[in-house]
ZAZATOR-705990 format. One line per field, with one value per residue (C-alpha): residue in one letter; y, z, x negated; residue number from 0. Coordinates in pm, 1 decimal. Example, Ala and Ser with C-alpha at 12.3 -4.5 7.8 and 13.67 -1.06 7.14 Angstrom:
2
r = A,S
py = -450.0,-106.0
pz = 780.0,714.0
px = -1230.0,-1367.0
k = 0,1
//
This chain:
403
r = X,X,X,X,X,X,X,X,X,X,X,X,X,X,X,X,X,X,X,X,X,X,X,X,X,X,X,X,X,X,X,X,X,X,X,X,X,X,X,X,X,X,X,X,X,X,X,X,X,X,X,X,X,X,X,X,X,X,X,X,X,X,X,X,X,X,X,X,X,X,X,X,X,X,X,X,X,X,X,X,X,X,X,X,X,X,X,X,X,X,X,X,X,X,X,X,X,X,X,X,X,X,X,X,X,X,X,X,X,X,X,X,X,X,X,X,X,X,X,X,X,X,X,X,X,X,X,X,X,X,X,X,X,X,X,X,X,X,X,X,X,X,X,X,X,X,X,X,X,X,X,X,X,X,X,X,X,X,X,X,X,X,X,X,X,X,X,X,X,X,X,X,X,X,X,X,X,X,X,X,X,X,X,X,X,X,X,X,X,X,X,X,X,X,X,X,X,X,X,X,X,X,X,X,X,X,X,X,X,X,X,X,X,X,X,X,X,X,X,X,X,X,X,X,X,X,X,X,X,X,X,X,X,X,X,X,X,X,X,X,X,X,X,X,X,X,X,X,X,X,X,X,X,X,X,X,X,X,X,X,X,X,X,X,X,X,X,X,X,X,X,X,X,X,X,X,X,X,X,X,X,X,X,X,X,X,X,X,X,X,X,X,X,X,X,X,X,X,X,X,X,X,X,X,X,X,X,X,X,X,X,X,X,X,X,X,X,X,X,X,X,X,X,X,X,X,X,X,X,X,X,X,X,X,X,X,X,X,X,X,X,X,X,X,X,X,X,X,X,X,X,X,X,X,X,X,X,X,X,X,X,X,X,X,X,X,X,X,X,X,X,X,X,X,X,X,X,X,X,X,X,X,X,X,X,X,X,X,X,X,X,X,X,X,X,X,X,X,X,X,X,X,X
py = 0.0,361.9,593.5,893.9,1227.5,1501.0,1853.8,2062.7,2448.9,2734.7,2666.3,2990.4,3217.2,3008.2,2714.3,2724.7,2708.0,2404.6,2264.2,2281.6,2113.6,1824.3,1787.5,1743.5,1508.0,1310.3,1303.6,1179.4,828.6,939.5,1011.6,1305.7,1385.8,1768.2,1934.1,2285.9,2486.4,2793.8,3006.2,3030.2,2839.7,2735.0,2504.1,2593.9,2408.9,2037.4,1919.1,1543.2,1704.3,2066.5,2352.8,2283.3,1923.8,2110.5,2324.3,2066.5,1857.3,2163.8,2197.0,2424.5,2545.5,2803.3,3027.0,3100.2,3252.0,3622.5,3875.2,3658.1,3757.8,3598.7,3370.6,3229.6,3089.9,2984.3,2770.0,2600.4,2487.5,2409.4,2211.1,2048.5,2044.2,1832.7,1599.9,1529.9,1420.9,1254.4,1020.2,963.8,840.0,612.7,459.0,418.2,644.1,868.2,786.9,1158.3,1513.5,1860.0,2211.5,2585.4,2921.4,3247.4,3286.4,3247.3,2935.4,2787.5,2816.7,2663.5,2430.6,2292.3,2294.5,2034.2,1806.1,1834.0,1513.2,1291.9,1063.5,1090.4,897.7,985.0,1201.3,1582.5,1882.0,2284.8,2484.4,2815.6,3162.7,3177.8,2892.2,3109.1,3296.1,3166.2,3189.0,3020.3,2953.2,2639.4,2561.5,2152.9,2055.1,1763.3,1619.3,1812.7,1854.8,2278.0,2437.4,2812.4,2865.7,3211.9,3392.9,3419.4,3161.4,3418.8,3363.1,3039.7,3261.3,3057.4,3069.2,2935.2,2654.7,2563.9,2539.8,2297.6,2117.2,2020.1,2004.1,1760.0,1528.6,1541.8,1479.1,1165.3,1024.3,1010.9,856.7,638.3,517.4,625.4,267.3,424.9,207.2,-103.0,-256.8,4.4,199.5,-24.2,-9.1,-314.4,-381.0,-130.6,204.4,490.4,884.3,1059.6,1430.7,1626.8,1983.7,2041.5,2135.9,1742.2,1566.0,1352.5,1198.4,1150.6,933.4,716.1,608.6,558.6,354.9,136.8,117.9,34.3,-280.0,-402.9,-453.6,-66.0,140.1,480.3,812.9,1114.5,1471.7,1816.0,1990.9,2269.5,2353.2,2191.9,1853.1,1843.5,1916.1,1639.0,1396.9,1497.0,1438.3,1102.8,957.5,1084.5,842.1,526.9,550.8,595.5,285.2,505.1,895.3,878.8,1334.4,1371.4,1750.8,1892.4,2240.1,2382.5,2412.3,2700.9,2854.1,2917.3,3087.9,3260.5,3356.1,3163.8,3087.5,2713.9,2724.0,2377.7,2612.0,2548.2,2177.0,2033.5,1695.4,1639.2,1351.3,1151.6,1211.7,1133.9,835.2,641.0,560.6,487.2,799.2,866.9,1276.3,1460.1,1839.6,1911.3,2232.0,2402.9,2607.7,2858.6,2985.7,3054.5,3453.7,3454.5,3656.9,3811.7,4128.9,3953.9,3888.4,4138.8,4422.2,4299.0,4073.9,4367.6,4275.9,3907.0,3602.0,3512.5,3347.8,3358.3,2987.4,3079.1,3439.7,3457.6,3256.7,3415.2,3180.0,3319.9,3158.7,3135.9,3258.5,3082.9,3250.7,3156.9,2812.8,2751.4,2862.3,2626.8,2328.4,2437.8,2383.4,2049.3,1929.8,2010.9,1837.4,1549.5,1439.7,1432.7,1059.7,792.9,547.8,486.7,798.3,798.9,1139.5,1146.8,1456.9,1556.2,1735.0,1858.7,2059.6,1985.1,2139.8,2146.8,2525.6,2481.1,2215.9,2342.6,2648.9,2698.7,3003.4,2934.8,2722.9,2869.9,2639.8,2860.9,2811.6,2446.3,2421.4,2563.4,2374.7,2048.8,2084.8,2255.7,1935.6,1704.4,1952.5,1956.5,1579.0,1318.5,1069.8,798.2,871.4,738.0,1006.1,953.2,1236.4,1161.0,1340.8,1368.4,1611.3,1543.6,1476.8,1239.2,844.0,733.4,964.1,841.7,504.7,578.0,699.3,366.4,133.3,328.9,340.1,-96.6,-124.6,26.2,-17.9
pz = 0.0,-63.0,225.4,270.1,375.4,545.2,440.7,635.6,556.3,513.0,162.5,211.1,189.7,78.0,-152.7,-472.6,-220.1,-98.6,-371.8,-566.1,-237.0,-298.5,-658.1,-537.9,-268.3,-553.0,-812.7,-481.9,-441.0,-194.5,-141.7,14.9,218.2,190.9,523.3,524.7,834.2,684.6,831.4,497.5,353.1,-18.2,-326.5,-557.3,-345.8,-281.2,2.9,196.1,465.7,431.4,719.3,841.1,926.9,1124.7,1311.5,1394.5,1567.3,1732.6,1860.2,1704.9,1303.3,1074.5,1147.3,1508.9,1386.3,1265.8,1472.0,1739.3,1735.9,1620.8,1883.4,1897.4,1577.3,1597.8,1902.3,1754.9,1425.3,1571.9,1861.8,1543.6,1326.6,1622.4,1687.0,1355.1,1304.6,1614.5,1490.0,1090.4,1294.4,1530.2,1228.2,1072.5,770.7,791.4,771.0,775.5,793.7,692.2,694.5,646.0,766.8,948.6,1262.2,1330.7,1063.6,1226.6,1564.7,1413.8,1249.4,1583.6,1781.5,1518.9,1513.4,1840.2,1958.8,1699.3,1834.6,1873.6,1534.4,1318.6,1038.4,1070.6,896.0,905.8,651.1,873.5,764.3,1143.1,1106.1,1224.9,1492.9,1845.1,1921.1,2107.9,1778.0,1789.7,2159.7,2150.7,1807.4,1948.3,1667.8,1355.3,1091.3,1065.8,721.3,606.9,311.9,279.5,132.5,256.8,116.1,-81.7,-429.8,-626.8,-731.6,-846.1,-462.4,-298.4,-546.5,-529.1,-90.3,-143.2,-418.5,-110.6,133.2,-21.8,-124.2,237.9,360.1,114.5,198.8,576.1,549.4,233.3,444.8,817.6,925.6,1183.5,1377.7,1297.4,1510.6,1524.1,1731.3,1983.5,2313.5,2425.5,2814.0,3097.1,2998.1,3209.6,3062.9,3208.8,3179.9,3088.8,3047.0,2942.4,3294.0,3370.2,3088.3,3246.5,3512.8,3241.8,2999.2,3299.9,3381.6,3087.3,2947.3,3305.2,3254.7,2904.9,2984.3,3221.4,2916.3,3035.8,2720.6,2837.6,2640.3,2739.2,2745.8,2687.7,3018.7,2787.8,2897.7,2601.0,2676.2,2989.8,2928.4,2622.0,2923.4,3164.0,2871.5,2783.0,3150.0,3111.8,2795.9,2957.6,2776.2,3052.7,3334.3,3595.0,3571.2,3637.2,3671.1,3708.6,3575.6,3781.0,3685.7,3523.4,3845.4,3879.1,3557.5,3606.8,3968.4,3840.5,3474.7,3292.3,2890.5,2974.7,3226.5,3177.9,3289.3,3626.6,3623.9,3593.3,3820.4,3856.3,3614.5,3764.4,4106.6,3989.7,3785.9,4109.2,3862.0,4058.6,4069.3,4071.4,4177.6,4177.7,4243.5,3903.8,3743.3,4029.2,4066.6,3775.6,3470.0,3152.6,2973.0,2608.0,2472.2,2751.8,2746.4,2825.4,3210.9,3428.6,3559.1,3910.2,3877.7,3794.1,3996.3,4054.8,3973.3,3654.4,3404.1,3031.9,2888.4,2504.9,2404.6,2368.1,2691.3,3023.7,3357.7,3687.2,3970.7,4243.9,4570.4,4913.4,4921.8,4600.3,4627.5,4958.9,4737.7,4492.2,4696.3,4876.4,4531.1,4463.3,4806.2,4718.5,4377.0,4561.5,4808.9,4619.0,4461.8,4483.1,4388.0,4534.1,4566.6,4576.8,4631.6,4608.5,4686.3,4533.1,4821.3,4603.6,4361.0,4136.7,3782.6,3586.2,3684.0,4090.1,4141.8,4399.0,4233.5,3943.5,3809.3,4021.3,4346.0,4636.9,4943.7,5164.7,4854.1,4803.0,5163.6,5221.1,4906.6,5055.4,5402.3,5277.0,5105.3,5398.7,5606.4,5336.1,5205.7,5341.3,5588.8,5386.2,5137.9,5069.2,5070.6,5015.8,5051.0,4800.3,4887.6,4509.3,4239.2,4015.3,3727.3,3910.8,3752.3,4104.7,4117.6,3761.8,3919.2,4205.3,3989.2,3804.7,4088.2,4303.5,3992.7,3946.1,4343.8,4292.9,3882.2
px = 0.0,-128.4,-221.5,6.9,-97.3,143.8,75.9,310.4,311.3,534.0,652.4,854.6,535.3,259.4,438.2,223.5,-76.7,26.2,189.5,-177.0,-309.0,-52.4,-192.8,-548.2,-456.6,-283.2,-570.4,-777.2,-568.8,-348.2,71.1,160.5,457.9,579.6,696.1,818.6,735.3,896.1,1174.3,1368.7,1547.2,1432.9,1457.4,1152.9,940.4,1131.4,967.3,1058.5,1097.7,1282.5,1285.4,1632.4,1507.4,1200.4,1410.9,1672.9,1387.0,1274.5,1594.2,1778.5,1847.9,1713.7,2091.7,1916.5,1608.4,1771.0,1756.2,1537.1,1143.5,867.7,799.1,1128.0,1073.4,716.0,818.5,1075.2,888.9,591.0,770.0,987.8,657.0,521.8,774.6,881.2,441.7,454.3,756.0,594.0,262.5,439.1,669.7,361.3,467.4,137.7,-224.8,-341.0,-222.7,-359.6,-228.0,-338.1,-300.2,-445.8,-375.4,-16.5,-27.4,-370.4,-188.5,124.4,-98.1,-291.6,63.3,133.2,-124.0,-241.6,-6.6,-168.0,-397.1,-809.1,-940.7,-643.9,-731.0,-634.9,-723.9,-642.6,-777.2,-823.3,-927.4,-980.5,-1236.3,-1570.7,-1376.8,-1394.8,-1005.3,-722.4,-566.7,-816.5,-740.3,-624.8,-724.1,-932.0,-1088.8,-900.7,-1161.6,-1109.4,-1278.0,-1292.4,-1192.8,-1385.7,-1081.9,-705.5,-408.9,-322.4,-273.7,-442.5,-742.6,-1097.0,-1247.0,-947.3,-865.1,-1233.4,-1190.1,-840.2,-1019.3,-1272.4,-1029.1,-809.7,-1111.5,-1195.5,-886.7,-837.9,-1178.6,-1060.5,-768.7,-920.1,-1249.1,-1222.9,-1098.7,-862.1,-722.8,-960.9,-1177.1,-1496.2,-1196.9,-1137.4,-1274.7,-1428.5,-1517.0,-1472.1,-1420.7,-1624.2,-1590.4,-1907.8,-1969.6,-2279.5,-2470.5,-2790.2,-2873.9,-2747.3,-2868.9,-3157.3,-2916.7,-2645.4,-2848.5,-3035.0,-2688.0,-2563.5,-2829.2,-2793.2,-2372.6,-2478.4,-2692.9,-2431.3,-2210.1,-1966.4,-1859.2,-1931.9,-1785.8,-1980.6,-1738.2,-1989.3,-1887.5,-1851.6,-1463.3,-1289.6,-1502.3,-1380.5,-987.0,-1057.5,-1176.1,-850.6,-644.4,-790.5,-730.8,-359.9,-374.5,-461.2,-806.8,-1016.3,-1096.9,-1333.5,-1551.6,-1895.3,-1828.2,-2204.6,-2133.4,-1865.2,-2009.2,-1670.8,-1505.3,-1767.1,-1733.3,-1381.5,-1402.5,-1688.7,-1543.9,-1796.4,-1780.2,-1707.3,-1439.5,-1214.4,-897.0,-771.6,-654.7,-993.9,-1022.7,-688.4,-643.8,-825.7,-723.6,-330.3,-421.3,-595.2,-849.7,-1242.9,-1460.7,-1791.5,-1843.2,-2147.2,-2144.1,-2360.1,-2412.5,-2155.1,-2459.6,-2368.1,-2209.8,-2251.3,-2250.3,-2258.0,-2342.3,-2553.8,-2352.2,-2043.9,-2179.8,-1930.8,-2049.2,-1949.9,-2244.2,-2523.1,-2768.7,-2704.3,-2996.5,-2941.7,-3164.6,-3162.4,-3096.6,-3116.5,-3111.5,-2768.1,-2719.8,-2737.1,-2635.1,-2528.6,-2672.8,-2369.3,-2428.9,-2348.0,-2006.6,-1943.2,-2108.2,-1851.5,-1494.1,-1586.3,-1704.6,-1324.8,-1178.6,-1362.0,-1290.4,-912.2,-899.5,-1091.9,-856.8,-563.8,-691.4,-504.8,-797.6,-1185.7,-1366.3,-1760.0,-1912.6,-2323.8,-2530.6,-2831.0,-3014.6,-3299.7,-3088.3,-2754.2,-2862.1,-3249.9,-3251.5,-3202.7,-3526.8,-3726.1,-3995.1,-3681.7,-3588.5,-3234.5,-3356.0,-3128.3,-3146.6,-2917.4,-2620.5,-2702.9,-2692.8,-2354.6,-2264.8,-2321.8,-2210.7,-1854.3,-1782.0,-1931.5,-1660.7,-1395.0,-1364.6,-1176.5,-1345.5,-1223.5,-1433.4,-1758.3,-2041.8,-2370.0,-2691.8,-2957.4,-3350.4,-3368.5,-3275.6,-2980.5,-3263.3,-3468.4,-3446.2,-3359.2,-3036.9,-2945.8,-2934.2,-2748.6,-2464.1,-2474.0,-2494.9,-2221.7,-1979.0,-2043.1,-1964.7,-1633.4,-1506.8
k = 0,1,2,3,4,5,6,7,8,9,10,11,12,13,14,15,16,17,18,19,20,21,22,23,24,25,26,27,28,29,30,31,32,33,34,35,36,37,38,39,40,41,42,43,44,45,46,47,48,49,50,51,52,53,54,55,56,57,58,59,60,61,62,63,64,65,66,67,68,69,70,71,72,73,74,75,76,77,78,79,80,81,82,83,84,85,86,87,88,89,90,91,92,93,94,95,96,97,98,99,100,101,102,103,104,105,106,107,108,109,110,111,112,113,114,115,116,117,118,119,120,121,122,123,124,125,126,127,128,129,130,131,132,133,134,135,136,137,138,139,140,141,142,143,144,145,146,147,148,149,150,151,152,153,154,155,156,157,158,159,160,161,162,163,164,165,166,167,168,169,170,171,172,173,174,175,176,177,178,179,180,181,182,183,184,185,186,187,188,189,190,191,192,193,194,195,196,197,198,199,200,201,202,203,204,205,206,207,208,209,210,211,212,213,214,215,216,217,218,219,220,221,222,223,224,225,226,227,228,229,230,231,232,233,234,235,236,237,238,239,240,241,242,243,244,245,246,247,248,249,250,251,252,253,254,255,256,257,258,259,260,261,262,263,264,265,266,267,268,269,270,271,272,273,274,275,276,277,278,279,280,281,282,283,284,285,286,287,288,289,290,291,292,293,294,295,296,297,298,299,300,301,302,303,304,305,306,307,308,309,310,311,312,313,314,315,316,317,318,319,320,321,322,323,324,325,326,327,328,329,330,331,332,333,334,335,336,337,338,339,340,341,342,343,344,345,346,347,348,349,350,351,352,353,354,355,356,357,358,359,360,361,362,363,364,365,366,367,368,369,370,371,372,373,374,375,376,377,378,379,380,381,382,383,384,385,386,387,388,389,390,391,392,393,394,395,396,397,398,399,400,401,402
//
């Protein structure tokens, strides 16, 4: 049987656009299935599935949308853009889907496809694409491409972009194999988080998990790694966290680039799945571009990373409210908890003689959540550094004991 492609759009507005994207997907091997997004209701472009069908799975119709603003009817066909997805992937109806926009059809675009699975191929062609905006906030995986001029008008540039797009698109769904057996986890399944500033510990237990026959998925503690991970335990995809790099806790009580948004560790904590927790990288945050550090923090220990990467060292005060916030998250588990603390510093910059070593905020640090965590717990105080082999292992061995 041939693969089938969704392209869902606002056929209203940008039709011929998408209509030549259908004809490229075609010439590639692939159906398509039309959606219309629009708001209007129309008959030049025929589409499978036709606005009035969006809205009615958004709950509502196209008759509501008058006199309502723009928001109104964003939310209800990009709830009914979602749903309607959602239902063709489950049926088994879809093996891809791509769609395009600027910003209001990018965020349209990622509303839709964000409740399509990890693996599944997914595609927006943005002119938002270099711009770091919330438009992109959820795409997961979605391949996103620039198509250096606006969907405006099939000129030589932009039929050139879909001409890429839709090979791309056809050689995903075509080769990717999702679904087959490269995509399915074998063994217990540990998610483990990482930073630079972490990276030693991470990949000495790893490479120990590894050997004892654990598949381990590493999340960037970046702020969208970390909400990937929480939403990946909500799935049933995740067995046990090894959260070596707790570190976006910090960076969003401090403001920091790679703040996880405030229900960080609290997936794991619901799902009673085991947990390995090591304070890492709640030592700082990250600025970037320099400038962008506040100017309550003029003054402050910082240290340049990169030179458009500036980290704020977090004082004791600081370094108490967010072991509070940790402790918080913490007891709230319903499974085994193992906390471990690195005594000799929780990030690469806070070793003893680095550029962020503060023993009076580690200190308070550590003896908050010794206060702070349940007594049921258990807590173990390493003499190492996060970095140091030995610690690696510890995380490893603790995480076997209990998963």
């Amino acid at each position: 049987m041939k693969k089938t492609v969704a392209v869902l759009g606002t056929m209203d507005t940008k039709g011929a656009e998408y209509f030549f994207l259908k004809e490229q997907l075609e010439k590639n091997g692939v159906d398509v299935l039309m959606i219309d997004t629009g708001i209007v209701s129309q008959s030049r472009f025929p589409c499978q599935i036709a606005a009035e069908e969006v809205a009615g799975a958004g709950g509502g119709a196209l008759e509501d949308i008058p006199g309502r603003d723009r928001s109104f009817a964003f939310t209800l066909m990009g709830n009914g853009s979602a749903a309607i997805l959602r239902g063709l992937y489950l049926e088994g109806k879809i093996q891809g889907a791509i769609s395009m926009g600027g910003g209001q059809g990018t965020l349209l675009a990622a509303m839709a496809l964000g409740d399509l699975p990890s693996g599944f191929p997914k595609m927006i062609v943005s002119t938002v694409a270099n711009l770091r905006l919330p438009p992109f906030e959820g795409v997961k995986d979605t391949i996103v491409m620039n198509p250096l001029v606006d969907v405006s008008g099939l000129n030589r540039i932009l039929r050139q972009m879909l001409c890429n797009a839709a090979a791309a698109m056809a050689g995903m769904v075509l080769f990717s194999g999702f679904g087959g057996s490269e995509a399915q986890a074998g063994g217990k399944t540990v998610a483990m988080t990482m930073f630079g500033v972490t990276t030693p510990c991470v990949s000495r237990a790893r490479d120990i998990l590894e050997e004892h026959g654990y598949e381990v998925i590493v999340f960037h503690a970046n702020g969208m790694g970390g909400k990937r991970m929480e939403e990946m335990i909500r799935e049933g995809a995740i067995g046990a966290v090894a959260d070596i790099t707790t570190g976006e806790l910090a960076q969003e009580y401090l403001g920091g680039n790679c703040s996880a948004g405030p229900h960080r560790l609290e997936a794991a904590p619901q799902m009673g799945i085991a947990q390995v927790v090591v304070p890492g990288a709640l030592d700082l945050a990250n600025f970037m571009p320099p400038s962008a550090l506040p100017s309550k923090y003029k003054g402050r220990r910082c240290y340049m990373h990169n030179p458009n990467l500036k980290l704020l060292r977090a004082d004791a005060q600081e370094s108490r409210e967010i072991a509070l916030i940790l402790a918080k998250k913490l007891n709230r588990s319903r499974g085994p908890v193992t906390v471990l603390l690195p005594k000799r510093g929780v990030s690469q910059y806070s070793c003893p003689g680095g550029p962020l070593e503060d023993r009076e905020a580690d200190q308070v640090l550590f003896e908050t959540l010794k206060e702070m965590l349940r007594s049921d717990f258990h807590l173990i105080e390493s003499e190492s550094h996060i970095n140091d082999p030995e610690f690696g292992e510890l995380v490893a061995h603790e995480l076997m004991k209990i998963y």
